[in-house]
C-alpha positions as CSV (number, residue, x, y, z in Angstrom):
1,X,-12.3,-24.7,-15.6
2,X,-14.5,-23.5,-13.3
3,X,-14.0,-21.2,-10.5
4,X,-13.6,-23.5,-7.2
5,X,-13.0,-20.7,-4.7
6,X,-15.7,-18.7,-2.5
7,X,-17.8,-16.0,-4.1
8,X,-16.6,-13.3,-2.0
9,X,-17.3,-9.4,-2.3
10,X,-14.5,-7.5,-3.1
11,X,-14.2,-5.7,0.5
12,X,-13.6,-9.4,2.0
13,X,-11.1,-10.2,-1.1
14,X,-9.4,-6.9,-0.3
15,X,-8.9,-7.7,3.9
16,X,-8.5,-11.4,3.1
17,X,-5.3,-10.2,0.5
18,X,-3.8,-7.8,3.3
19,X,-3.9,-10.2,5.6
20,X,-2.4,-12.9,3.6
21,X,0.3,-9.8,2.6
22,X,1.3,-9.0,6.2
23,X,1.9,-13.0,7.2
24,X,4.2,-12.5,4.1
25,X,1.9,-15.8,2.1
26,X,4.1,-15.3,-0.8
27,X,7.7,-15.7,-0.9
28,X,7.9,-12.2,-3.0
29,X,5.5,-10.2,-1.2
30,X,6.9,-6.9,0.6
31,X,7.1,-7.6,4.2
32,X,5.2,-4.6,6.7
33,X,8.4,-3.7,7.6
34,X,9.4,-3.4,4.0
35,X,6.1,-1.5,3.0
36,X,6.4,1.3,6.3
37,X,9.4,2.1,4.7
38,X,8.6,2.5,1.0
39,X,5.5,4.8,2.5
40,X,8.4,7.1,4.7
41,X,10.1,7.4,1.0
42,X,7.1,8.5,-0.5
43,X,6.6,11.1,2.1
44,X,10.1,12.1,2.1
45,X,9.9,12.7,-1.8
46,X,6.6,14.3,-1.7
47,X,7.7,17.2,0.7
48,X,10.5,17.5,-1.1
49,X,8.7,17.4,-4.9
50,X,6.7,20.3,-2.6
51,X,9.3,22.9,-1.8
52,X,11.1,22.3,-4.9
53,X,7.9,22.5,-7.2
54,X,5.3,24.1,-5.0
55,X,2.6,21.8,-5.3
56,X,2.3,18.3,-6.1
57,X,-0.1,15.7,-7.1
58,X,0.1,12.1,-5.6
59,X,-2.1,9.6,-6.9
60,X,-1.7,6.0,-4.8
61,X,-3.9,3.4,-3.3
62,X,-5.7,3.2,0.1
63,X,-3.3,1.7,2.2
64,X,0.1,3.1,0.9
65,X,-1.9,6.7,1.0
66,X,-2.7,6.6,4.7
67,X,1.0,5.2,5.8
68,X,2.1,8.3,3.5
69,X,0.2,10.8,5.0
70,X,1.2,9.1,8.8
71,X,4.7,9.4,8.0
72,X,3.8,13.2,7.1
């Protein structure tokens, strides 16, 4: 079958995915509200991963990084 959709580049893919995520397009996707608070977890278990351990080493994706680091 071929491919029916736009040829898009993968920036536009990438905003056109985020948006569709926030309107919640998919009954399973994680709402915003749902996503802000997995990030304030993450920060929450990465200072304390750092005063138990000292240092630590977070390896994420764009998005979930910068909510991390504005929950820091």
């Amino acid at each position: 079958t071929k491919w029916r959709f736009p040829r898009l580049s993968i920036p536009v893919w990438a905003v056109f995915y985020r948006v569709m995520q926030l309107f919640r397009y998919s009954p399973n996707a994680e709402s915003f509200a749902e996503f802000k608070k997995r990030a304030r977890g993450c920060a929450n278990q990465l200072i304390e991963f750092g005063n138990d351990h000292g240092c630590v080493v977070f390896i994420g994706h764009g998005l979930i990084n910068r909510f991390i680091i504005k929950e820091y």
